[in-house]
ZANUVEX-165781 format. One record per residue: x, z, y of N, C-alpha, C in turn. Coordinates in steps of 0.02 Angstrom, whole numbers, padded with zeros to 5 digits, always signed. Layout:
// residues N
XZYXZYXZY;...
This chain:
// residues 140
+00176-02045+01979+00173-02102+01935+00115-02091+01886;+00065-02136+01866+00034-02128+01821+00030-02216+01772;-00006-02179+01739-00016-02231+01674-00084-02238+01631;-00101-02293+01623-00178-02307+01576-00166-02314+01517;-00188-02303+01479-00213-02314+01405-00258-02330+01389;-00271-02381+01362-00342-02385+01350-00354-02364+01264;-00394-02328+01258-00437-02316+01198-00493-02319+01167;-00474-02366+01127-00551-02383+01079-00606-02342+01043;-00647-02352+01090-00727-02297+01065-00710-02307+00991;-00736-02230+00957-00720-02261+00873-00803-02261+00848;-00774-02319+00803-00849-02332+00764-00899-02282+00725;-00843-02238+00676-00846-02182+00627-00805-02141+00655;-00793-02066+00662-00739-02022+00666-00712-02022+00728;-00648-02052+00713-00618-02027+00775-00538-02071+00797;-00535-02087+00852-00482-02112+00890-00422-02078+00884;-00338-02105+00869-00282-02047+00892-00248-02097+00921;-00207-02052+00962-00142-02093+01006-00100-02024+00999;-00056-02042+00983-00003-01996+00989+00050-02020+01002;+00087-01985+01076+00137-02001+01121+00181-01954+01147;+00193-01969+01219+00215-01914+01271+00199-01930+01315;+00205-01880+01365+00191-01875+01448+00236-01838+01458;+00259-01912+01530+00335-01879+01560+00315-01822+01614;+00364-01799+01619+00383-01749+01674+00334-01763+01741;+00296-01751+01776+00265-01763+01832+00237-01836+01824;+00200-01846+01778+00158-01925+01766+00074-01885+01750;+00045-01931+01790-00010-01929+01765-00040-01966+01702;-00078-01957+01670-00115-02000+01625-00173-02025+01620;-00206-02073+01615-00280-02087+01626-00294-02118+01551;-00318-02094+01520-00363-02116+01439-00420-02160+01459;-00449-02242+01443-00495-02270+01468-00524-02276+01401;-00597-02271+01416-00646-02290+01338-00714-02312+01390;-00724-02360+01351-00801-02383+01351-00856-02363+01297;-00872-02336+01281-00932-02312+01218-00978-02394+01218;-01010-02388+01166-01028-02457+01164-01117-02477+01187;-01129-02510+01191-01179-02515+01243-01259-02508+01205;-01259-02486+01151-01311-02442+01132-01263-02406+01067;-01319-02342+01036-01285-02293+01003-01342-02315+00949;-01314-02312+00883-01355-02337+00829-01394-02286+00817;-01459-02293+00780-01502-02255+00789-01488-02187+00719;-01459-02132+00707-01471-02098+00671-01392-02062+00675;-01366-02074+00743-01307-02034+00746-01302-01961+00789;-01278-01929+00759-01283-01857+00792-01298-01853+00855;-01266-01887+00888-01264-01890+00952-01196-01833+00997;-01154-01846+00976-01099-01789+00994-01033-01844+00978;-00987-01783+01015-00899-01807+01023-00878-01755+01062;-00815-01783+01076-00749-01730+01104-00680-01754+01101;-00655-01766+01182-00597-01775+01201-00570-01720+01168;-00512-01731+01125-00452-01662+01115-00377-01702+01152;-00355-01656+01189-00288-01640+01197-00248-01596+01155;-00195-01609+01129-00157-01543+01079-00063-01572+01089;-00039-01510+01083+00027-01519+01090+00046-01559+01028;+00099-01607+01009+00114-01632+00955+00168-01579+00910;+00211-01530+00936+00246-01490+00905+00314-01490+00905;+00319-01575+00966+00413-01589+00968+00451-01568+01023;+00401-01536+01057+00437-01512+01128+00428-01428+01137;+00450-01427+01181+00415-01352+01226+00363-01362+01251;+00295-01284+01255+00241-01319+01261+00240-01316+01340;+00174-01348+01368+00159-01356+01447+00094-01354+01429;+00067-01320+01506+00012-01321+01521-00014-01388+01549;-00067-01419+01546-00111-01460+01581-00155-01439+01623;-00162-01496+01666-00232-01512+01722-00272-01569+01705;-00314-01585+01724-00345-01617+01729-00433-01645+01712;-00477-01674+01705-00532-01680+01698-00563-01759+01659;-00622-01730+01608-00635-01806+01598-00698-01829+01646;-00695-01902+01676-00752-01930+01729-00754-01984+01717;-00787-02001+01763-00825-02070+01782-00767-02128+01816;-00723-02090+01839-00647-02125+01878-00591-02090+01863;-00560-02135+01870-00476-02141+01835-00461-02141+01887;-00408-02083+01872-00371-02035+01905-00400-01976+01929;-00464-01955+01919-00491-01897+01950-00460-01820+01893;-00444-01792+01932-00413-01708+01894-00467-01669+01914;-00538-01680+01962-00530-01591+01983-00626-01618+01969;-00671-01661+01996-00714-01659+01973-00750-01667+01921;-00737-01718+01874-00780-01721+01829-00840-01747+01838;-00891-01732+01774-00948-01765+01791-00997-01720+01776;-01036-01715+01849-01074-01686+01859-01064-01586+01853;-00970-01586+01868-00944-01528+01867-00937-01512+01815;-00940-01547+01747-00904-01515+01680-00850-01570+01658;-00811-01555+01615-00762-01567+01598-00707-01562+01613;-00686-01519+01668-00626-01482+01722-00584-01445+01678;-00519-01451+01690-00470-01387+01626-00414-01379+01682;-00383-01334+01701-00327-01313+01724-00284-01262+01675;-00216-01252+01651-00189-01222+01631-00190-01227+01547;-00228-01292+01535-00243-01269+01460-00177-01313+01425;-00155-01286+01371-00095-01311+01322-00142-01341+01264;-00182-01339+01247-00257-01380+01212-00330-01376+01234;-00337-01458+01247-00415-01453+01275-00446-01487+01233;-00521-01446+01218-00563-01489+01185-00633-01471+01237;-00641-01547+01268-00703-01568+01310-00766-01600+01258;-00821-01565+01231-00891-01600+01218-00929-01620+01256;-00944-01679+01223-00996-01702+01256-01061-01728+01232;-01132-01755+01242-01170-01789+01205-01179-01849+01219;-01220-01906+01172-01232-01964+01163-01311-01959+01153;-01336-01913+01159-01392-01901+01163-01443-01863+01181;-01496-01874+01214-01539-01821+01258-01554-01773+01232;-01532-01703+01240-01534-01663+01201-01616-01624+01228;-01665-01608+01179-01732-01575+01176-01735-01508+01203;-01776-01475+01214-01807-01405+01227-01753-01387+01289;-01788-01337+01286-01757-01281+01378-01701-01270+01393;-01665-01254+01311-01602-01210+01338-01551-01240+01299;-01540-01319+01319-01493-01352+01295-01420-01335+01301;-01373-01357+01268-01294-01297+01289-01282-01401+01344;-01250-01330+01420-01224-01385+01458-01163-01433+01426;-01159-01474+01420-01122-01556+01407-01120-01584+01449;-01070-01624+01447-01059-01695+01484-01091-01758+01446;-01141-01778+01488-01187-01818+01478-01152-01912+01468;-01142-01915+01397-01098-01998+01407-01173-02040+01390;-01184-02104+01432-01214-02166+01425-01169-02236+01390;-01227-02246+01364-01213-02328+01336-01187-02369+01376;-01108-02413+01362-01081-02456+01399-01047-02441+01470;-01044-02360+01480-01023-02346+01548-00937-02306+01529;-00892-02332+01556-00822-02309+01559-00811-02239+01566;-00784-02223+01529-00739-02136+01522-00662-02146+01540;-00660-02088+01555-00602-02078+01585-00554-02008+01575;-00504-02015+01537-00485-01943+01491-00419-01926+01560;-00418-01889+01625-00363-01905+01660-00330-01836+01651;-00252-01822+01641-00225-01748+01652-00175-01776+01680;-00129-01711+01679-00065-01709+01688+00002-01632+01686;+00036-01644+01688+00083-01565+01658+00039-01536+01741;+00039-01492+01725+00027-01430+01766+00110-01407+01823;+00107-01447+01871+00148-01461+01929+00247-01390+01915;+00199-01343+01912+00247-01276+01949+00280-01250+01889;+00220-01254+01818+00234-01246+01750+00265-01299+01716;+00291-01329+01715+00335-01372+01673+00407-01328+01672;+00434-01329+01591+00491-01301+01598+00559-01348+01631;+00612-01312+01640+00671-01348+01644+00701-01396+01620;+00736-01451+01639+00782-01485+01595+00738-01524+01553;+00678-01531+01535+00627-01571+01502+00595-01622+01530;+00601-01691+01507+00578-01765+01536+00532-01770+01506;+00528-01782+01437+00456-01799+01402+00414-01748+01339;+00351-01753+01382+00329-01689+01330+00261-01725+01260;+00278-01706+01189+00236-01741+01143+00181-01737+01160;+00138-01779+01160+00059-01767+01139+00018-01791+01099;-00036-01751+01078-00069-01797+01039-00163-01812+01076;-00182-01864+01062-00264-01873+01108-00281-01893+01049;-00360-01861+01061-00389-01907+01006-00482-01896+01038;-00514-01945+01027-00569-01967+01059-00628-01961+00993;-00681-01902+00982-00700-01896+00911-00770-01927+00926;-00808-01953+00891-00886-01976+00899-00934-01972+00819;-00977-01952+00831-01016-01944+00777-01092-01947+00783;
């Protein structure tokens, strides 16, 4: 079973949703960034995943891409997490200069993101239906 959300690129700061994810559900986070980036912004962000603190914790899977529902590629092979109980994925909004840029996931103007996980199949504890979470989508 899975489920969309859609979440609003933030103007200033940063996006939250705070929920749960059931027992064997996938999740897909949808954002559009907006179709140019004003001129004098950092050029940076970061999907976070974090436990909310009301459950037992679980590990996650999954990846941020270009398509909803994808867990294992990503884009352009970054943004992949298996096993993590908090993920924080960076990325840029802007062409980053000189040789030895740190690898990122490269986001464009007006093109759809896609935040997809899910509990980690074998690791989920017992007796537990819904686990808290919190997302939050940061831009600067």
């Amino acid at each position: 079973m899975s489920r969309t959300i859609t979440l609003e690129w933030p103007t200033t700061g940063f996006t939250k949703w705070t929920g749960s994810i059931g027992r064997d559900e996938q999740l897909i986070f949808q954002t559009t960034p907006p179709t140019s980036f004003p001129a004098g912004s950092v050029g940076g962000g970061s999907w976070n995943l974090a436990e909310d603190g009301s459950g037992p914790p679980c590990p996650r899977q999954g990846a941020v891409s270009l398509k909803a529902g994808d867990m294992t590629e990503g884009i352009d092979g970054l943004g992949v997490f298996v096993g993590d109980q908090s993920v924080y994925v960076p990325f840029r909004t802007s062409t980053p200069g000189g040789k030895h840029s740190q690898p990122m996931i490269q986001v464009f103007p007006g093109v759809p993101l896609f935040f997809n996980f899910e509990n980690v199949p074998d690791e989920q504890p017992a007796g537990v239906e819904q686990f808290g979470i919190i997302v939050e989508l940061d831009w600067h």
